[in-house]
C-alpha positions as CSV (number, residue, x, y, z in Angstrom):
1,X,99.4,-66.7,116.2
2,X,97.1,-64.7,113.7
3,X,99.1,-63.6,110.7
4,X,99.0,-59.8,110.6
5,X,99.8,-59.1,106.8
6,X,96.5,-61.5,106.3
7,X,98.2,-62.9,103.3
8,X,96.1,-64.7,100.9
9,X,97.3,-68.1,101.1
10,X,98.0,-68.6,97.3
11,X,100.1,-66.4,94.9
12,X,103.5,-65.3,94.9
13,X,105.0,-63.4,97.1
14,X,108.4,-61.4,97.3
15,X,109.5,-58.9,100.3
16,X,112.2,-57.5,102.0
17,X,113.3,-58.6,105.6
18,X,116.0,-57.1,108.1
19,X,117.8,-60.6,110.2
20,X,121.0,-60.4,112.4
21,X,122.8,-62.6,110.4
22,X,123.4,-60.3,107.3
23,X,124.4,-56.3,107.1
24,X,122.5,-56.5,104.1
25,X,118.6,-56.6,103.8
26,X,117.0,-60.2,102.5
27,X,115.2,-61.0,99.4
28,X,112.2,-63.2,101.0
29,X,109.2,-65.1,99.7
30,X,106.7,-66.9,102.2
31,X,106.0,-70.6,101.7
32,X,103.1,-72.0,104.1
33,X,103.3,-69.4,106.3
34,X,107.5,-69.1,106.6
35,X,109.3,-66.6,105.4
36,X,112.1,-67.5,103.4
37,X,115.3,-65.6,102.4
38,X,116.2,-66.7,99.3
39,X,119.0,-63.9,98.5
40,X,121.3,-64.6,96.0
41,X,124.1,-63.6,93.4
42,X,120.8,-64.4,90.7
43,X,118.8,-61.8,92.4
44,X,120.4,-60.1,95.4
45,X,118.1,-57.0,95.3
46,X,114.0,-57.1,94.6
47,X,115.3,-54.9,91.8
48,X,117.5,-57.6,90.6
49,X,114.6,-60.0,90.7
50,X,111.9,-58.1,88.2
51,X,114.3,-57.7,86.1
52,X,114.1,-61.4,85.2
53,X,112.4,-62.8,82.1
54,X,109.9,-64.9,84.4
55,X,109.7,-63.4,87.9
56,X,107.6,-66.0,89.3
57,X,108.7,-68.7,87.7
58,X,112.4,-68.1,89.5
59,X,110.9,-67.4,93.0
60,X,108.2,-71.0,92.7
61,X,112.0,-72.5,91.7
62,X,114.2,-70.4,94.2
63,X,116.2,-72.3,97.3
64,X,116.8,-70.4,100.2
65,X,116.4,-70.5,104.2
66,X,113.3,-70.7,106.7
67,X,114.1,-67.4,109.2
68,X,110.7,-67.6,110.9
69,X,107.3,-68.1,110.8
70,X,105.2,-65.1,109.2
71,X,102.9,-64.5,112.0
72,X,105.8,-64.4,114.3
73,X,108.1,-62.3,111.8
74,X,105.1,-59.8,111.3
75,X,104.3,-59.1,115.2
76,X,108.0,-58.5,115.4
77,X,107.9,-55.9,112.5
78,X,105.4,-53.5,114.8
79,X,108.0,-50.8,115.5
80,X,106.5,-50.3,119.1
81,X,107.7,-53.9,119.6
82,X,110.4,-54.9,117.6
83,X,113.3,-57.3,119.3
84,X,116.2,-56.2,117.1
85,X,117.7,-59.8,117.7
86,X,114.7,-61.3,115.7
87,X,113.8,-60.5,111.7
88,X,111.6,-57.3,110.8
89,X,110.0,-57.1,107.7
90,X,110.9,-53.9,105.2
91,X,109.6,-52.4,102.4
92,X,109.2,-54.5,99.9
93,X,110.8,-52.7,97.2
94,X,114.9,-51.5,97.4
95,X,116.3,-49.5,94.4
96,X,113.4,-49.0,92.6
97,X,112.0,-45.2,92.0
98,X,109.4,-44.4,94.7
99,X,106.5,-42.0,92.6
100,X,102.8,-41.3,93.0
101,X,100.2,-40.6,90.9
102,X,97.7,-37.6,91.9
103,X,93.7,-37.3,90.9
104,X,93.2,-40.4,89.4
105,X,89.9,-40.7,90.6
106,X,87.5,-38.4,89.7
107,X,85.2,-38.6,92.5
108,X,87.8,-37.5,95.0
109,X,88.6,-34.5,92.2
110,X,86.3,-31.8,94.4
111,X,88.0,-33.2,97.7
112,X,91.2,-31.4,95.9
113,X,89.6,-28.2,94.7
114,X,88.3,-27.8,98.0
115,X,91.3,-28.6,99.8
116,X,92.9,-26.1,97.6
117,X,90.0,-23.6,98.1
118,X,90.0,-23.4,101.6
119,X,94.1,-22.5,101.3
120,X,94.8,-25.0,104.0
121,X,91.9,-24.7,106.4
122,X,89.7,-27.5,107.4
123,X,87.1,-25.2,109.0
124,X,86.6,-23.7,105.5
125,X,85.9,-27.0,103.8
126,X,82.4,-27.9,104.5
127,X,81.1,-24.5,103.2
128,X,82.9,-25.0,99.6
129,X,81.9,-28.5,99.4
130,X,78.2,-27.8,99.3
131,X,78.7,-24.6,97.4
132,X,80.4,-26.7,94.9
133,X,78.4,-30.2,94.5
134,X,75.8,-27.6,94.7
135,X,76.6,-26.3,91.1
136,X,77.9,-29.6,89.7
137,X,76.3,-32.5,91.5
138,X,77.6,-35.4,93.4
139,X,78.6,-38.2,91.2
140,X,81.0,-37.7,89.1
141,X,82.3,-41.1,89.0
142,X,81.5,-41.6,84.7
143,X,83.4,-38.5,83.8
144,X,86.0,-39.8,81.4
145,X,89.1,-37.4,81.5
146,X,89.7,-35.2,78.5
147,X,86.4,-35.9,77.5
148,X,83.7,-33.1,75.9
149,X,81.4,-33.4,79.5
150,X,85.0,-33.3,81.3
151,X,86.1,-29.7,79.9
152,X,81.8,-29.1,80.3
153,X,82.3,-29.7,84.2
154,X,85.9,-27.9,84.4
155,X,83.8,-24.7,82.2
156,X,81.6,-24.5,85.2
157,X,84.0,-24.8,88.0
158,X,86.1,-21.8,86.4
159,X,83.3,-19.7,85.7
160,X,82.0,-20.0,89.4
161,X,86.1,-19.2,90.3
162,X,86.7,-22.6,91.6
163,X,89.8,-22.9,88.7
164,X,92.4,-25.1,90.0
165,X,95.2,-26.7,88.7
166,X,93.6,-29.8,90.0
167,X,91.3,-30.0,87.3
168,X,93.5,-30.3,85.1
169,X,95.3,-33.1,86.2
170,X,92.0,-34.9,87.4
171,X,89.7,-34.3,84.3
172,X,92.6,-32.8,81.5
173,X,94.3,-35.5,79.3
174,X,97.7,-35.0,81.5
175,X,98.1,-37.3,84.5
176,X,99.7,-36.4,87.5
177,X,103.3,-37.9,88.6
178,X,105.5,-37.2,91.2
179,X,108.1,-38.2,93.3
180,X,107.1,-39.6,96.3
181,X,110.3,-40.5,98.3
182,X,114.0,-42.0,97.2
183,X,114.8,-45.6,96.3
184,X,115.3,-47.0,99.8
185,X,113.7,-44.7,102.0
186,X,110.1,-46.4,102.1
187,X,109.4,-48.0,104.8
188,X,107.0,-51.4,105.2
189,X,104.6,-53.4,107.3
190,X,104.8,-52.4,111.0
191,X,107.0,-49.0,110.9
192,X,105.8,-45.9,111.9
193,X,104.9,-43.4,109.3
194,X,105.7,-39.9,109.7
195,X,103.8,-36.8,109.0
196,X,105.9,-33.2,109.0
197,X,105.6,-31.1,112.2
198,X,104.0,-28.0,110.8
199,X,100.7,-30.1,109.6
200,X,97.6,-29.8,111.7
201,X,95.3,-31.2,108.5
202,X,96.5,-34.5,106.8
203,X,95.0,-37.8,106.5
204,X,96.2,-41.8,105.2
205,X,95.8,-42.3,101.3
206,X,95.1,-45.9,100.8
207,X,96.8,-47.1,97.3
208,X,97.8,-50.1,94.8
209,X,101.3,-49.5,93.8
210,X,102.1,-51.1,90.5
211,X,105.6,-52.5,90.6
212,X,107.4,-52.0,86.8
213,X,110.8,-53.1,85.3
214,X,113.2,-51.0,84.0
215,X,111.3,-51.7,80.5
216,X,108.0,-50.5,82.0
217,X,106.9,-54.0,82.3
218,X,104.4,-54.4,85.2
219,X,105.3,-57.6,87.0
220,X,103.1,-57.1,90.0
221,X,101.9,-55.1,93.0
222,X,101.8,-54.3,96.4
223,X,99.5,-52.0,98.9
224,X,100.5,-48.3,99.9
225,X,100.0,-45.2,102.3
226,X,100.7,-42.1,100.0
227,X,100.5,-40.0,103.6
228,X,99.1,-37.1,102.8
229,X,99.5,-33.4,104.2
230,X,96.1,-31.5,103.1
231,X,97.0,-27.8,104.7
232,X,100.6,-27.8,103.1
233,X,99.1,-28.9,99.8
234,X,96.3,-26.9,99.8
235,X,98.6,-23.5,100.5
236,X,100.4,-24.1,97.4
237,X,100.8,-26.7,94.7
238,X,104.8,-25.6,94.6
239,X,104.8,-27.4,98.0
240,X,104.2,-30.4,96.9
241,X,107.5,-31.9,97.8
242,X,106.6,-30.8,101.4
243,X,103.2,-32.2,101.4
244,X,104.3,-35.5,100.2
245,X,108.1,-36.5,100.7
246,X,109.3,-36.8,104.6
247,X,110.8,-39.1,106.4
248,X,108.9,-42.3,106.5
249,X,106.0,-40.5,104.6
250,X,106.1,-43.1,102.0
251,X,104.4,-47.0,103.4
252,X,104.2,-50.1,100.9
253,X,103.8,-53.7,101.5
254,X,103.8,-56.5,103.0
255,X,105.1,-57.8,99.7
256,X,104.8,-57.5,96.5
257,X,102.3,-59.8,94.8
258,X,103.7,-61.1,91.1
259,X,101.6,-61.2,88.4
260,X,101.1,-65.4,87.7
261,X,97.9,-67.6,86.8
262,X,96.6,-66.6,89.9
263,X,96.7,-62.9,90.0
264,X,96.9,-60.4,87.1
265,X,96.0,-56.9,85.8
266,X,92.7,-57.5,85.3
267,X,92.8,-58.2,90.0
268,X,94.5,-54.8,90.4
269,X,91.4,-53.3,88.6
270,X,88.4,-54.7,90.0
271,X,90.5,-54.6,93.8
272,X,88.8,-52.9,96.6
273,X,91.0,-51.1,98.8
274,X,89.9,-50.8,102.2
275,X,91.5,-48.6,105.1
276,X,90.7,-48.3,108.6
277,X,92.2,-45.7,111.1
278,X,92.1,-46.5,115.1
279,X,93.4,-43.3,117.4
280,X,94.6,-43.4,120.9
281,X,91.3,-41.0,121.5
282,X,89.0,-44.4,120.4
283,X,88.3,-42.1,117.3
284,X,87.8,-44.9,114.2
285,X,87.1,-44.6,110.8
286,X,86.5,-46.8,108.3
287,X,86.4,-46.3,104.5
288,X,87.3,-47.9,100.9
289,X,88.4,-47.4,97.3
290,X,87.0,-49.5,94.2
291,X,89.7,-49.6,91.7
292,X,86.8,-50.1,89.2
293,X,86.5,-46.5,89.5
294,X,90.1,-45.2,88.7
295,X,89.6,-43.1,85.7
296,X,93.4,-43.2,84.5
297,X,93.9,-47.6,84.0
298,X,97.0,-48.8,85.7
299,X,98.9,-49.2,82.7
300,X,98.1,-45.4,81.4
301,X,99.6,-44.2,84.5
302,X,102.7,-46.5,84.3
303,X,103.1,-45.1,80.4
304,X,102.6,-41.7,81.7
305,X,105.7,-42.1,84.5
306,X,108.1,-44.3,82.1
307,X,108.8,-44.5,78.7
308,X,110.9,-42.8,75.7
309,X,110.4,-39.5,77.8
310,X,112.1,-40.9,81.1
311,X,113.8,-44.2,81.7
312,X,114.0,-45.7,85.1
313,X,116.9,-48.3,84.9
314,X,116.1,-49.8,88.6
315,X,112.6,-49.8,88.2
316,X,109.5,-48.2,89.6
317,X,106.7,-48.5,92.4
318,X,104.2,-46.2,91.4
319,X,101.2,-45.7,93.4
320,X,98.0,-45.4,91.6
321,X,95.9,-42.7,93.7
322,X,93.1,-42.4,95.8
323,X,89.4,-41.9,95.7
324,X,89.0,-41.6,99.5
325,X,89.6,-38.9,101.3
326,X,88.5,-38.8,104.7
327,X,86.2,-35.9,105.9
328,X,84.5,-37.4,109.2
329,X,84.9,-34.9,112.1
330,X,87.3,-35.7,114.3
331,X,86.4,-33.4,117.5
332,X,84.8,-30.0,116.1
333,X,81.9,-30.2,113.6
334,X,83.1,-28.9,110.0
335,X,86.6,-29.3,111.3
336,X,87.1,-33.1,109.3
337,X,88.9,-35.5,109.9
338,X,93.0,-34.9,110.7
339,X,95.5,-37.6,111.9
340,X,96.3,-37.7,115.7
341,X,99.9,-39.0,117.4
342,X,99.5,-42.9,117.7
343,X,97.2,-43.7,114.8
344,X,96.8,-47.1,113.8
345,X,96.3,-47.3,110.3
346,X,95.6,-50.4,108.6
347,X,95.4,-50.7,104.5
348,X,93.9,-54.5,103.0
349,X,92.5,-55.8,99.6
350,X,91.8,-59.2,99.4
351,X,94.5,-60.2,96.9
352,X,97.4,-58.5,98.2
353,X,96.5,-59.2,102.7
354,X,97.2,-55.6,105.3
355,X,99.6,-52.6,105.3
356,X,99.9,-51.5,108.8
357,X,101.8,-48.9,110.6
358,X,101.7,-46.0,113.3
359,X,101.2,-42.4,112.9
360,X,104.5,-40.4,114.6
361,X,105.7,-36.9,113.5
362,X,108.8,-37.6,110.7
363,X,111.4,-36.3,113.4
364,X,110.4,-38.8,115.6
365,X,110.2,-41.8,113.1
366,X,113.6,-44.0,112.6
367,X,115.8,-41.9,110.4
368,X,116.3,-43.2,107.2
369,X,120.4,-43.9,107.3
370,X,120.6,-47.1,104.8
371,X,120.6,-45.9,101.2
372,X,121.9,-47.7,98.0
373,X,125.5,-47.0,98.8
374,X,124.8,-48.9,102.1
375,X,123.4,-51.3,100.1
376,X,125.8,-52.1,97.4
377,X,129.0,-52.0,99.6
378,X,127.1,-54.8,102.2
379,X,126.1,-56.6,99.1
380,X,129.3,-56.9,97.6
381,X,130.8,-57.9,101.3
382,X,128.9,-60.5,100.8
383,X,130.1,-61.5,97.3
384,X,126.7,-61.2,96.2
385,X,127.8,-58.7,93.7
């Protein structure tokens, strides 16, 4: 069988995996194509095991137990499928902070005026995106935040009344951070991904989340779906939390890829992240993100969430942000692109293999029921506490 995550076949891996044979979720790494829990009393959570000095060199070292074949463990993960008697694969991260960083792309700055512009309405965005690159051109993929032909371009966007607290955010010296979901409620490789009832104009944000210790200390990174909601956004920046945080609004994985001789930094910023979308309604869309192009580096952004201003003692996944945002028609000309019930959507970057999951409304999506007091009590049943 194919192996779904399309893991590259070096590097380090760590993940999260659900079995039978524990209450608790499994630590797991994958060694020639098996997946291995190596949970212990040295690292029972992913948490537990950034915090170490040397990350990768405990998990080349660590013992554990072969649960199943990757391939086999991946199909099993597809929530449409799953046999609840077999291993699932989670979210690769467990009581680490869940937050997101917004606009870090300059090139997909206008996509967030205009969103904002049009106050929700996707039949309102084609007009202000030509009025706008009208004025200010295309390309704005050089434009250094902060920078004198920054405030130049945000100068003309105000005086043509297209102000938005985007720009200051996108092109200003301030980045933006928020909170994407709780520690445990992410959900990984296979789930369904939920987007709130009320939206009728959202789309799939295809990410790198950096994974950071409690020092701030990036130790490696995984792929993410910051599931958007454009017309909630767009109504009011105050509804963020709407637009962002639901149940099973927030996707990362397969695993998390640690930093070693093979993979570094230096990947994470020349990565291209590609997405693909597949409907029910043979509606497909394909698109991708050069992280050349970020305009905030990984390591600003990780400053910018942690540090002497706000400690995260478990941890953080931060994703890094966006510069694609769909706007291919799906049905109506000028209405754009909007997610449909029973979306495939499929994240990949050569270094760090595929993100997959299905598109459901958040009511209909698993609930999330397992938090870190689940956690810790099944853990400590265990004596792995």
């Amino acid at each position: 069988m194919t192996d779904p995550t399309r893991l590259p076949a070096d590097g380090l891996f760590v993940g999260r995996a659900r079995t039978s044979e524990a209450a608790h979720p499994s630590v797991v790494t994958v060694r020639d194509g098996e997946v291995i829990d190596i949970t212990s009393s040295a690292a029972p959570t992913v948490r537990d095991l950034c915090e170490l000095k040397d990350p990768a060199d405990y998990l080349r070292s660590a013992k554990g137990t072969a649960i199943g074949a990757l391939a086999d463990i991946a199909a099993n993960s597809f929530e449409a499928k799953r046999d609840a008697t077999k291993p699932i694969l989670l979210s690769p991260v467990d009581l680490q902070a869940v937050k997101a960083s917004g606009v870090t792309f300059v090139v997909s700055l206008l996509e967030r005026v205009i969103e904002e512009q049009a106050r929700g309405s996707a039949e309102k965005a084609d007009a202000i995106r030509a009025d706008i690159a009208g004025l200010i051109g295309h390309d704005l993929s050089k434009l250094k935040p902060g920078s004198p032909e920054a405030m130049e371009i945000k100068a003309k966007l105000i005086s043509r009344g297209a102000w938005s607290q985007y720009l200051e955010v996108g092109i200003g010296p301030d980045a933006e951070i928020f909170t994407k979901c709780q520690p445990m409620a992410s959900v990984g490789f296979g789930a369904d991904v939920g987007l709130h009832p009320v939206s009728t104009w959202n789309n799939p944000e295809p990410e790198i989340a950096m994974i950071a210790d409690s020092s701030g200390r990036i130790v490696g990174a995984t792929l993410g779906n910051d599931v958007n909601l454009r017309d909630v956004e767009g109504r009011s920046a105050l509804l963020l939390g709407k637009a962002k945080d639901n149940n099973a609004s927030a996707s990362l994985g397969p695993f998390i890829r640690l930093f070693d001789e093979t993979f570094s930094i230096a990947d994470v910023k020349r990565a291209t992240v590609r997405l693909s979308v597949e409907g029910e309604d043979d509606f497909s869309l394909e698109g991708a993100s050069s992280m050349a192009e970020i305009s905030r580096s990984p390591e600003e952004l990780v400053k910018a969430a942690m540090g002497p201003h706000h400690q995260y003692p478990d941890g953080l996944a931060l994703y890094l942000g966006t510069m694609f945002v769909p706007s291919k028609d799906r049905g109506e000309k000028g209405k754009g692109f909007t997610h449909k019930v029973g979306d495939i959507v499929t994240i990949s970057s050569e270094k760090l293999g595929a993100l997959t999951n299905r598109v459901r409304l958040s009511p209909d999506c698993p609930y999330w029921t397992y938090g870190a007091s689940h956690l810790m009590r099944d853990l400590a049943k265990a004596n792995l506490l």
